[in-house]
N, CA, C and O atoms as a GROMACS GRO file, in nm:
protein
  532
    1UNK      N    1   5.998   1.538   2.931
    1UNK     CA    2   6.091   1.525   2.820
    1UNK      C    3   6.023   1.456   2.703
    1UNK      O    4   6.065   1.369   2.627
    2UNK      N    5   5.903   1.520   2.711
    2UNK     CA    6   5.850   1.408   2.615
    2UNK      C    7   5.862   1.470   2.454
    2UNK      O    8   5.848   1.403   2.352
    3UNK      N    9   5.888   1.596   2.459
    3UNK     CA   10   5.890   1.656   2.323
    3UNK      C   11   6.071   1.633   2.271
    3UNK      O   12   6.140   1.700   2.194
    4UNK      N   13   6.094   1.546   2.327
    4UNK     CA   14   6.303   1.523   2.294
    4UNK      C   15   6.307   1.547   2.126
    4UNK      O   16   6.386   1.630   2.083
    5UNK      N   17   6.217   1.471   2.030
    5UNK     CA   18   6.241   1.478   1.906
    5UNK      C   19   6.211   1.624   1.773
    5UNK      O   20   6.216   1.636   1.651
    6UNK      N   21   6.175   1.732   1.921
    6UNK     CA   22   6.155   1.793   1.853
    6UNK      C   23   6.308   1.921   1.846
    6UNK      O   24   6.300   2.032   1.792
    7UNK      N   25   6.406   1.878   1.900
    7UNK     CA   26   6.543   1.905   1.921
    7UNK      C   27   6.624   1.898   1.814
    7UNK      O   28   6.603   1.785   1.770
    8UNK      N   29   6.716   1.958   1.736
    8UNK     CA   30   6.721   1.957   1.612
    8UNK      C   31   6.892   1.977   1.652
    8UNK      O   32   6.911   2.012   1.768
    9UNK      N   33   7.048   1.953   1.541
    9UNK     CA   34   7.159   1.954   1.566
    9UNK      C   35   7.217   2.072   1.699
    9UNK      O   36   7.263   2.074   1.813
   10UNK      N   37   7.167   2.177   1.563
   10UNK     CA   38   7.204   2.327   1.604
   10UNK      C   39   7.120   2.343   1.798
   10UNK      O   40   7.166   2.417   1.885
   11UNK      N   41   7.046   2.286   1.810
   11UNK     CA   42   7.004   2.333   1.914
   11UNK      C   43   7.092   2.296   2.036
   11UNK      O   44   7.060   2.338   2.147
   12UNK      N   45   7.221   2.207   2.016
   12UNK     CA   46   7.261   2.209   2.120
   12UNK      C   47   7.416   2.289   2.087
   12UNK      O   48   7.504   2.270   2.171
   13UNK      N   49   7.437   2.344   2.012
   13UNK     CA   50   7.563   2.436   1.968
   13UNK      C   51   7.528   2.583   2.091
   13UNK      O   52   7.435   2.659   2.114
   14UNK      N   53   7.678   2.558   2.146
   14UNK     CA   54   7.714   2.671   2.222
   14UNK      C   55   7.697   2.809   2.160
   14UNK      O   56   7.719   2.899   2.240
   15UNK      N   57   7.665   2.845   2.045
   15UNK     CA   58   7.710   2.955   2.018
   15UNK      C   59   7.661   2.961   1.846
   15UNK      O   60   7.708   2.873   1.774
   16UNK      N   61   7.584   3.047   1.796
   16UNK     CA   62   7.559   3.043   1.625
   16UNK      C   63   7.664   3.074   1.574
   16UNK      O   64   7.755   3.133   1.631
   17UNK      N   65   7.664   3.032   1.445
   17UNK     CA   66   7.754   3.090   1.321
   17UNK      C   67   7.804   3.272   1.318
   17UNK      O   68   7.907   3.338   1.299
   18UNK      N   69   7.647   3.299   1.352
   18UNK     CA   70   7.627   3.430   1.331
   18UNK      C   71   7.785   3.517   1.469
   18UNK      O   72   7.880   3.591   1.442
   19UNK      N   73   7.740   3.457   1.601
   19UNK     CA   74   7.826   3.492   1.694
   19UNK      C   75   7.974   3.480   1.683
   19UNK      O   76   8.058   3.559   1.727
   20UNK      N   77   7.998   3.337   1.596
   20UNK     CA   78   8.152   3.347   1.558
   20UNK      C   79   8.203   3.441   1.474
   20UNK      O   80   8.291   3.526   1.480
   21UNK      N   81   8.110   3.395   1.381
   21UNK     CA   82   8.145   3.582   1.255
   21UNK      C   83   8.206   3.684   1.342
   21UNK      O   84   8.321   3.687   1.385
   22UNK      N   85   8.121   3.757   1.360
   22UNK     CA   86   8.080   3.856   1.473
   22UNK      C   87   8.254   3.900   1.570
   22UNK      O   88   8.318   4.004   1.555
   23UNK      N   89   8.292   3.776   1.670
   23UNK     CA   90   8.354   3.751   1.739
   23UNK      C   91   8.512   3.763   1.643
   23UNK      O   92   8.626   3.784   1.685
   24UNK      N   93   8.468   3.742   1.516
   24UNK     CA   94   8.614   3.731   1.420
   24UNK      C   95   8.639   3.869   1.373
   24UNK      O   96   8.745   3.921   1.338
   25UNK      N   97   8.521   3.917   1.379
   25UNK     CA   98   8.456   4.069   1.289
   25UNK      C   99   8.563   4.176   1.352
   25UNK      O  100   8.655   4.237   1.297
   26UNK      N  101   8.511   4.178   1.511
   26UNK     CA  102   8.559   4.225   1.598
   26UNK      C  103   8.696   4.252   1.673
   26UNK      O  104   8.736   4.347   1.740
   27UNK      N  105   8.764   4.110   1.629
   27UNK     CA  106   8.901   4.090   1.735
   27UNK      C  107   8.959   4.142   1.536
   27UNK      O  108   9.056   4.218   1.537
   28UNK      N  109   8.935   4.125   1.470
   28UNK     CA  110   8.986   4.155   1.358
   28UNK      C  111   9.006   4.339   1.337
   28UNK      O  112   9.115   4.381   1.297
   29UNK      N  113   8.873   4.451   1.374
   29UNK     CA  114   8.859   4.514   1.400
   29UNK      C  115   8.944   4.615   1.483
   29UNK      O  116   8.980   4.732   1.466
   30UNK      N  117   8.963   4.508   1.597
   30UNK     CA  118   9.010   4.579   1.686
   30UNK      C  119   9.197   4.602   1.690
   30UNK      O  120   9.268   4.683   1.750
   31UNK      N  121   9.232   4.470   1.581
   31UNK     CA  122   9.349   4.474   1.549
   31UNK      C  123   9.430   4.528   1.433
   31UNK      O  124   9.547   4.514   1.397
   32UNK      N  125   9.296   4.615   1.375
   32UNK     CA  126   9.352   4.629   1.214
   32UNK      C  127   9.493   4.643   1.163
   32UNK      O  128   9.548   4.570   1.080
   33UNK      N  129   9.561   4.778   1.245
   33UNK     CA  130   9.696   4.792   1.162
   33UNK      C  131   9.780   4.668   1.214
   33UNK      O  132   9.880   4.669   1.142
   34UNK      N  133   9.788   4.585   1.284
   34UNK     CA  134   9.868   4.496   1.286
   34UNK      C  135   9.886   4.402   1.168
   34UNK      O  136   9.997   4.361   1.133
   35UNK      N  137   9.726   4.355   1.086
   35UNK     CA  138   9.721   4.226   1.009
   35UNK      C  139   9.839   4.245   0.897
   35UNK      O  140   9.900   4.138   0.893
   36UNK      N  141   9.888   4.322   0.819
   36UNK     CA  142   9.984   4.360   0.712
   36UNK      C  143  10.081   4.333   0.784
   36UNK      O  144  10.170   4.274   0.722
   37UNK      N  145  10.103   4.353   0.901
   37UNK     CA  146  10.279   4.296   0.968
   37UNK      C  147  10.271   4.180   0.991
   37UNK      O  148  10.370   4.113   0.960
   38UNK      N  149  10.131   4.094   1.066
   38UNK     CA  150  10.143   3.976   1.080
   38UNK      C  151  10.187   3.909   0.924
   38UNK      O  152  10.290   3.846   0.897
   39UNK      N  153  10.073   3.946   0.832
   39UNK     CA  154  10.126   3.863   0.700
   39UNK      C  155  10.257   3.872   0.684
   39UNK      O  156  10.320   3.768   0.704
   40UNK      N  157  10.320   3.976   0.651
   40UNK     CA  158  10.494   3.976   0.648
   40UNK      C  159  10.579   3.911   0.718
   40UNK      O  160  10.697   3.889   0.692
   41UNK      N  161  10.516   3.878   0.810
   41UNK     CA  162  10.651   3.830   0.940
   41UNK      C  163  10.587   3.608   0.896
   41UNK      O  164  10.642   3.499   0.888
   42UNK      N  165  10.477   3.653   0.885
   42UNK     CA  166  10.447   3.481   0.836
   42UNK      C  167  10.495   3.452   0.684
   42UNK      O  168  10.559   3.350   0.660
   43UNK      N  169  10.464   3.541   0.588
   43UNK     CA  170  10.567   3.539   0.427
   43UNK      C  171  10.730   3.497   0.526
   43UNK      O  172  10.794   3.391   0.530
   44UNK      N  173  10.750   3.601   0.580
   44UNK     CA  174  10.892   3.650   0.606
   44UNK      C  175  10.986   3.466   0.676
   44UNK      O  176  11.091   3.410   0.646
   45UNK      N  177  10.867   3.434   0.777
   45UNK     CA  178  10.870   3.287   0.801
   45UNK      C  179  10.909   3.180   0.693
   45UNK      O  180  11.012   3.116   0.674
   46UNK      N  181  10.776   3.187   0.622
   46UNK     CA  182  10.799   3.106   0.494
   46UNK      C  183  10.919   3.083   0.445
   46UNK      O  184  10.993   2.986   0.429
   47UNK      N  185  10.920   3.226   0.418
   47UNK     CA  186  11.069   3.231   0.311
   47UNK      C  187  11.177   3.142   0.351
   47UNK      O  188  11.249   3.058   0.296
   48UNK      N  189  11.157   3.207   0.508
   48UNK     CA  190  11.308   3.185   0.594
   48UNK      C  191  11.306   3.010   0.607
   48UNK      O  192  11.412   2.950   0.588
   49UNK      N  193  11.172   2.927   0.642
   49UNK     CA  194  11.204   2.785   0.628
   49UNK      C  195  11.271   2.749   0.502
   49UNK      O  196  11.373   2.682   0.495
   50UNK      N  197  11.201   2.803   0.393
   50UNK     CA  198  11.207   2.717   0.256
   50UNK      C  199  11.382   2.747   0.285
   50UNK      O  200  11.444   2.654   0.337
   51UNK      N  201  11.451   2.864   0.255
   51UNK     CA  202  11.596   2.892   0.247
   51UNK      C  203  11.681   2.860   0.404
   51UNK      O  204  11.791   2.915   0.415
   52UNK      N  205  11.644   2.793   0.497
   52UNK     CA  206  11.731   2.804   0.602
   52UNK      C  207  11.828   2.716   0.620
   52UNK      O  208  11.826   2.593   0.632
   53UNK      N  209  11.950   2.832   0.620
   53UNK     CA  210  12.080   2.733   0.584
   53UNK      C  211  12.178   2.701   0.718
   53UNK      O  212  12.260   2.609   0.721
   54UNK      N  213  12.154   2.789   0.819
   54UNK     CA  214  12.193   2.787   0.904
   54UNK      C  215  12.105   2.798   1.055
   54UNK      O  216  11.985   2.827   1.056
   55UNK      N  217  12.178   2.771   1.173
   55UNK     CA  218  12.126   2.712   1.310
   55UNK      C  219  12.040   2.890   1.368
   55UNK      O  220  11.944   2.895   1.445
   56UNK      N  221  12.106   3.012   1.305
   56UNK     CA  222  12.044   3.062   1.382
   56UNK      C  223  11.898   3.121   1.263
   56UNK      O  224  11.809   3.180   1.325
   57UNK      N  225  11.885   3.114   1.180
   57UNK     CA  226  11.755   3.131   1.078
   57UNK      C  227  11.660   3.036   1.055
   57UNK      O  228  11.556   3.035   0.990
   58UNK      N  229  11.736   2.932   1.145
   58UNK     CA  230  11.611   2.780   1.207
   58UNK      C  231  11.590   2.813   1.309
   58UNK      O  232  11.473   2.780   1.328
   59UNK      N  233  11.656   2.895   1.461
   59UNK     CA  234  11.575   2.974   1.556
   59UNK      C  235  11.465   3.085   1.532
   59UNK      O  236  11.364   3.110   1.597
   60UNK      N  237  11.516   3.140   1.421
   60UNK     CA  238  11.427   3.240   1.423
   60UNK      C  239  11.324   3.216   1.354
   60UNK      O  240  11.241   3.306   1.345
   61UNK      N  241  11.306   3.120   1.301
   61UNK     CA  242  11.224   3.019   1.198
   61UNK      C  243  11.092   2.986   1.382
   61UNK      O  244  10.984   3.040   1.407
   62UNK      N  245  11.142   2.920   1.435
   62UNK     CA  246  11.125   2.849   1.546
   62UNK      C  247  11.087   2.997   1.644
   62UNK      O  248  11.014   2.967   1.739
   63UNK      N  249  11.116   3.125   1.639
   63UNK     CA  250  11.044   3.225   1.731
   63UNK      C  251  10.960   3.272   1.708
   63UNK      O  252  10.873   3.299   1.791
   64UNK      N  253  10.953   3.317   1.518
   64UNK     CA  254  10.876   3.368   1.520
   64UNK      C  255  10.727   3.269   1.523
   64UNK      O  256  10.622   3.323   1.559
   65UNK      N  257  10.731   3.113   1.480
   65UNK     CA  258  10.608   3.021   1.556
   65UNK      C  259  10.606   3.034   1.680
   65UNK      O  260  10.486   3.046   1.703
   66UNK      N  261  10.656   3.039   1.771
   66UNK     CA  262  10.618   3.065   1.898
   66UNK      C  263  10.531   3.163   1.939
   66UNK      O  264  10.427   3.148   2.005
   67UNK      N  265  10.595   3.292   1.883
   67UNK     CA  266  10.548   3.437   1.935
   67UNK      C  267  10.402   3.393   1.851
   67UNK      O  268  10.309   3.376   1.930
   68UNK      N  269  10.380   3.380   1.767
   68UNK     CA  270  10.213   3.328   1.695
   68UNK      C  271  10.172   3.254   1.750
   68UNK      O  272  10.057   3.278   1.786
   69UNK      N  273  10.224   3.131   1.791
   69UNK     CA  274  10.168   3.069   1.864
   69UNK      C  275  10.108   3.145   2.013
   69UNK      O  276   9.990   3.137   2.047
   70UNK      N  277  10.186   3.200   2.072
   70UNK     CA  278  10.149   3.218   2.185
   70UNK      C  279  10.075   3.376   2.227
   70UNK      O  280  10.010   3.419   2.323
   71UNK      N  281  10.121   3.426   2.113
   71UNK     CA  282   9.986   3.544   2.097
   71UNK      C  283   9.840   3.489   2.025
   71UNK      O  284   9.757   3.579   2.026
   72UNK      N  285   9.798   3.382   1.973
   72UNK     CA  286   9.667   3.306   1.956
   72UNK      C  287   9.638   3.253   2.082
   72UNK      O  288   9.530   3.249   2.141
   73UNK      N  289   9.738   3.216   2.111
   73UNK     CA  290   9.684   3.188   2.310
   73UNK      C  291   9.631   3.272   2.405
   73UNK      O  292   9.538   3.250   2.483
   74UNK      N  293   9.705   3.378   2.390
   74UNK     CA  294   9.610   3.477   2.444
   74UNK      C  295   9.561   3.564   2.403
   74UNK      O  296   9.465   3.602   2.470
   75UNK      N  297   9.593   3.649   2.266
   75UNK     CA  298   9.465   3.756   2.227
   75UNK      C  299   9.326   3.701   2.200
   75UNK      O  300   9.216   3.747   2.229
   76UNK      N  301   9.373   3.562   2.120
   76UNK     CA  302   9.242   3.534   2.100
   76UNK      C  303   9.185   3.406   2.202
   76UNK      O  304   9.095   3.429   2.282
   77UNK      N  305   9.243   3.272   2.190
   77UNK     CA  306   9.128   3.184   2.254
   77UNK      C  307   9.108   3.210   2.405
   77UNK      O  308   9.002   3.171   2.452
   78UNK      N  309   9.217   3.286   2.508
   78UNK     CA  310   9.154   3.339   2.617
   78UNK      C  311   9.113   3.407   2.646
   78UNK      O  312   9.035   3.405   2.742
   79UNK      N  313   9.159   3.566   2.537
   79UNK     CA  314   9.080   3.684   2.600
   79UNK      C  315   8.949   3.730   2.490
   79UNK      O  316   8.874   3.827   2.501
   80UNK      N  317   8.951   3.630   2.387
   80UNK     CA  318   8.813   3.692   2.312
   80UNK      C  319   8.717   3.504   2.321
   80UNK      O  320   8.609   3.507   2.380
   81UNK      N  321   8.760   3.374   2.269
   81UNK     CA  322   8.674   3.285   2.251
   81UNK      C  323   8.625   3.273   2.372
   81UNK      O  324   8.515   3.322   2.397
   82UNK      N  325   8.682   3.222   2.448
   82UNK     CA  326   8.649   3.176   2.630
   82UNK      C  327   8.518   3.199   2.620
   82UNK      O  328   8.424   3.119   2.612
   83UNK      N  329   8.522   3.362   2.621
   83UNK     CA  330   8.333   3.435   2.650
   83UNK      C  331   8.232   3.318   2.588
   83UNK      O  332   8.142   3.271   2.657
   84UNK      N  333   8.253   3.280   2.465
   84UNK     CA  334   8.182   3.213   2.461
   84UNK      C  335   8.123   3.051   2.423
   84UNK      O  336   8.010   3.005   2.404
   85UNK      N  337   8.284   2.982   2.424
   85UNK     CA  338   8.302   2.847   2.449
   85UNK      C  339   8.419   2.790   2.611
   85UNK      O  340   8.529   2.817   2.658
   86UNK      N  341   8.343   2.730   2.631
   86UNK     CA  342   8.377   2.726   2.773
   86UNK      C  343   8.533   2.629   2.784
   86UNK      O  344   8.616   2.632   2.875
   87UNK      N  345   8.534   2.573   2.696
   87UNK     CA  346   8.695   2.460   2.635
   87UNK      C  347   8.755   2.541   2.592
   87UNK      O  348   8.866   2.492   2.573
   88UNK      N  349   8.755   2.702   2.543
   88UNK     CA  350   8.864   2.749   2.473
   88UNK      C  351   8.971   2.811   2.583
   88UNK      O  352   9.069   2.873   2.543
   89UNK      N  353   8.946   2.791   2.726
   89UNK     CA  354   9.024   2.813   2.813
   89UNK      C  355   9.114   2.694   2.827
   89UNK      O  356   9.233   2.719   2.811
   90UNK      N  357   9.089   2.597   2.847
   90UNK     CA  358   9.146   2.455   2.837
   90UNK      C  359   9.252   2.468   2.712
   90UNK      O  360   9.370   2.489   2.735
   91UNK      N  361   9.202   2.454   2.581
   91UNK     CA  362   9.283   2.500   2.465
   91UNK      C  363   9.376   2.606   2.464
   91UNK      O  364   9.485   2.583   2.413
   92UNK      N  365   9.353   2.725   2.514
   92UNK     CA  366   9.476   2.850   2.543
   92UNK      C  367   9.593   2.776   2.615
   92UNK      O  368   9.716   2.784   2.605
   93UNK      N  369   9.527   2.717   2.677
   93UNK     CA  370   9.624   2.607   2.791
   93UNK      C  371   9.789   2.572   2.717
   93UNK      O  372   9.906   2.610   2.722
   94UNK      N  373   9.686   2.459   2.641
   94UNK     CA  374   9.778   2.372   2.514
   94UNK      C  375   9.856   2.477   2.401
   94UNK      O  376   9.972   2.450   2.372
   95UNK      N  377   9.801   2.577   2.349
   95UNK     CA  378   9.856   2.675   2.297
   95UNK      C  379   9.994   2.715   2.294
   95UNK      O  380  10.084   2.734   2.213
   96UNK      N  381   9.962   2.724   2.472
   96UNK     CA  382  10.062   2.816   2.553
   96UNK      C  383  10.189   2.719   2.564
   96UNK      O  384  10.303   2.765   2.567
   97UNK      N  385  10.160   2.577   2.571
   97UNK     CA  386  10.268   2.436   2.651
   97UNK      C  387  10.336   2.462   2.474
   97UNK      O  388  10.447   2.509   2.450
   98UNK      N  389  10.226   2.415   2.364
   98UNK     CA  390  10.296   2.431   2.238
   98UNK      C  391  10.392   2.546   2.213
   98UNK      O  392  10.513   2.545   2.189
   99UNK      N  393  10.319   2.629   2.224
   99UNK     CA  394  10.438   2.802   2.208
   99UNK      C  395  10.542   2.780   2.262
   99UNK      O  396  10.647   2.774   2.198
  100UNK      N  397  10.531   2.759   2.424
  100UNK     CA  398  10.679   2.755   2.477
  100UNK      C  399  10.763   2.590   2.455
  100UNK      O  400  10.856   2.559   2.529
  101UNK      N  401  10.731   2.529   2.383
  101UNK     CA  402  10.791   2.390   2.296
  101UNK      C  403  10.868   2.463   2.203
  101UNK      O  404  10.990   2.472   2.214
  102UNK      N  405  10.782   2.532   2.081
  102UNK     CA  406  10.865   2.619   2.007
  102UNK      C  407  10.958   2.700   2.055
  102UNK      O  408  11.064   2.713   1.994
  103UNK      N  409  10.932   2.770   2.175
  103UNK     CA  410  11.036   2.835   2.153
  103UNK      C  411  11.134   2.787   2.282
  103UNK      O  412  11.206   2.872   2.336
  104UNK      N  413  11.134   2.666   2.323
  104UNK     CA  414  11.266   2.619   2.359
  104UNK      C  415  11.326   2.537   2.256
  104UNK      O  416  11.424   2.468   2.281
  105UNK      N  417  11.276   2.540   2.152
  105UNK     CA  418  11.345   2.492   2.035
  105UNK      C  419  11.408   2.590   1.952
  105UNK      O  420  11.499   2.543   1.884
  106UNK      N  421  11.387   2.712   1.936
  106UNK     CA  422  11.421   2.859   1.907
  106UNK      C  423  11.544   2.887   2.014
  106UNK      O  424  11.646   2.944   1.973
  107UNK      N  425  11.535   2.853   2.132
  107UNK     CA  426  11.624   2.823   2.228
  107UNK      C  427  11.772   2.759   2.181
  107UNK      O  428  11.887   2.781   2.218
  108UNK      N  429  11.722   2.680   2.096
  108UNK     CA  430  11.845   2.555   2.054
  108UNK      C  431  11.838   2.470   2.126
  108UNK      O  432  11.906   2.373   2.094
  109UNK      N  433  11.759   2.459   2.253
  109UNK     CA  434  11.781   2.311   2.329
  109UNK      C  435  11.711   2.179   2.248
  109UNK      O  436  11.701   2.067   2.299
  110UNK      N  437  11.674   2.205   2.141
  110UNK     CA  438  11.650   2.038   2.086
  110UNK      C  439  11.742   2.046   1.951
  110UNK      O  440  11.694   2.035   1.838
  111UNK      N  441  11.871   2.065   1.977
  111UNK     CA  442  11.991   2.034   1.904
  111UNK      C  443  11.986   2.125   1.776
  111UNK      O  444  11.926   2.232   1.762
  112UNK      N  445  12.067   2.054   1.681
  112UNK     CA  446  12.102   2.130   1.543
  112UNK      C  447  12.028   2.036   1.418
  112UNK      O  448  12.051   1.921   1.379
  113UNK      N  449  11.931   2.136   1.375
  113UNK     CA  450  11.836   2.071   1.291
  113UNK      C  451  11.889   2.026   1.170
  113UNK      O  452  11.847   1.935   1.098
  114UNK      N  453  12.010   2.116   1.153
  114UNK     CA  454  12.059   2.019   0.961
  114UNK      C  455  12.024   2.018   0.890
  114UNK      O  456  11.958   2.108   0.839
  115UNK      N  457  12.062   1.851   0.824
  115UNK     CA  458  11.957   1.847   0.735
  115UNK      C  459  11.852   1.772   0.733
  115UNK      O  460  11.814   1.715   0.631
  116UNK      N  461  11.786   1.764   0.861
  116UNK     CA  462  11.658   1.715   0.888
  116UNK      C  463  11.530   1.793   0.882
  116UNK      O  464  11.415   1.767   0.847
  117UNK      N  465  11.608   1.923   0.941
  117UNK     CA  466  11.555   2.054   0.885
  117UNK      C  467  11.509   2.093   0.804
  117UNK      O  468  11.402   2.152   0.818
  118UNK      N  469  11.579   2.072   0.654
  118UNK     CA  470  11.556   2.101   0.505
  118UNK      C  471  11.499   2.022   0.464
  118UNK      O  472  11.401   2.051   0.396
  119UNK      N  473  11.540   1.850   0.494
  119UNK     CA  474  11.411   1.809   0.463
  119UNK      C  475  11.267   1.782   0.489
  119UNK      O  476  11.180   1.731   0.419
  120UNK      N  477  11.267   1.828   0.609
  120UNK     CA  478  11.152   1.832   0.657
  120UNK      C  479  11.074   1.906   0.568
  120UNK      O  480  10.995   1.858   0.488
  121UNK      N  481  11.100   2.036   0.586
  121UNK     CA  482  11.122   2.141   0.536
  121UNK      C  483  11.020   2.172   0.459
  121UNK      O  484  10.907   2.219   0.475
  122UNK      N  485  11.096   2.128   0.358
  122UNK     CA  486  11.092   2.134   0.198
  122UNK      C  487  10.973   2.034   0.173
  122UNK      O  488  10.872   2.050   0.104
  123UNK      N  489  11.000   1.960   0.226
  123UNK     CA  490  10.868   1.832   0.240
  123UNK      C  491  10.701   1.865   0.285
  123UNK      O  492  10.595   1.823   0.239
  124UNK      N  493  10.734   1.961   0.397
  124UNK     CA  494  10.598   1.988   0.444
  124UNK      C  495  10.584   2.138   0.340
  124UNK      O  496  10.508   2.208   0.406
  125UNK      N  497  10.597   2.167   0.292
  125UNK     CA  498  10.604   2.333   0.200
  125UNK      C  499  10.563   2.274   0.033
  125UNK      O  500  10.484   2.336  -0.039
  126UNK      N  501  10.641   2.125  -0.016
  126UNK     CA  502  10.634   2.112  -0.156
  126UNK      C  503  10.480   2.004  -0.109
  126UNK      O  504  10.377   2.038  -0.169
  127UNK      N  505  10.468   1.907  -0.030
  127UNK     CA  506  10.392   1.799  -0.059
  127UNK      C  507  10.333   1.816   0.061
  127UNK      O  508  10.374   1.728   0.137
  128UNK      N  509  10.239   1.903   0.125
  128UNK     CA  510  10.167   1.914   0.235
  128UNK      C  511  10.078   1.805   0.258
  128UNK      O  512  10.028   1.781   0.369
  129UNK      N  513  10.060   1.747   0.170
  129UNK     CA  514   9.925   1.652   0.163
  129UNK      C  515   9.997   1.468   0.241
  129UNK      O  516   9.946   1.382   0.312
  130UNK      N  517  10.116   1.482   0.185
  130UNK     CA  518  10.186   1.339   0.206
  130UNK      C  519  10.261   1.334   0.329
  130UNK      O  520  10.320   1.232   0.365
  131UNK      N  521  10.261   1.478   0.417
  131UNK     CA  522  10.377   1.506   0.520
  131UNK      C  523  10.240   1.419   0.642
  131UNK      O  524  10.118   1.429   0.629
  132UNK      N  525  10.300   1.355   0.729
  132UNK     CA  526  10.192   1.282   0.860
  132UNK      C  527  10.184   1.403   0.932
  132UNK      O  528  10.239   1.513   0.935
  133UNK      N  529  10.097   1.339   0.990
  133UNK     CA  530   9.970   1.484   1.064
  133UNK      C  531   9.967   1.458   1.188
  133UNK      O  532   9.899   1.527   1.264
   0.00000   0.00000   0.00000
């Protein structure tokens, strides 16, 4: 081990730049006609937080994050990253516990959002920067 200093950041990265590209290139590729519906249904999201006046357009607010959530769980970090970071199985994990959080909240089992809702809301949409993380 006597040459240790000749070891440089990148040399211990799982995986180049070049391979993530690549890996985005691909699952992107392979999904084309979907991306125009995903954008719409995430606009369509948007909209629906900024204006949601009632309990069931805060569920559906709350499904359609889920269903995203939990299709990033598995189209991508289990069935395309995994290959080639070995934690993105671990992470699909958490994905998946988050998704189905959302959507037992889409459920209605964590009550009637109100106006905690709106302001939340409105808060994380106008002042992203000041909302806690």
């Amino acid at each position: 081990m006597s040459e240790w200093w000749t070891y440089r950041l990148d040399s211990f990265l799982m995986f180049s730049p070049r391979t993530y590209a690549r890996l985005l290139e691909q699952a992107n590729a392979d999904l084309w006609p979907l991306q125009p519906l995903a954008v719409a249904l995430g606009l369509a999201a948007l909209a629906l937080a900024w204006r949601a006046r009632s309990d069931l357009q805060q569920r559906l607010v709350w499904a359609l994050l889920a269903a995203a959530w939990l299709w990033v769980a598995w189209a991508f970090l289990h069935q395309r990253f995994m290959a080639i970071n070995w934690a993105a199985g671990h992470v699909a994990w958490v994905f998946c516990a988050q998704g189905l959080a959302l959507a037992w909240l889409a459920g209605g089992a964590g009550g009637s959002g109100g106006a905690n809702w709106e302001v939340s809301t409105r808060t994380a949409l106008s002042k992203p920067r000041q909302c806690p993380a």
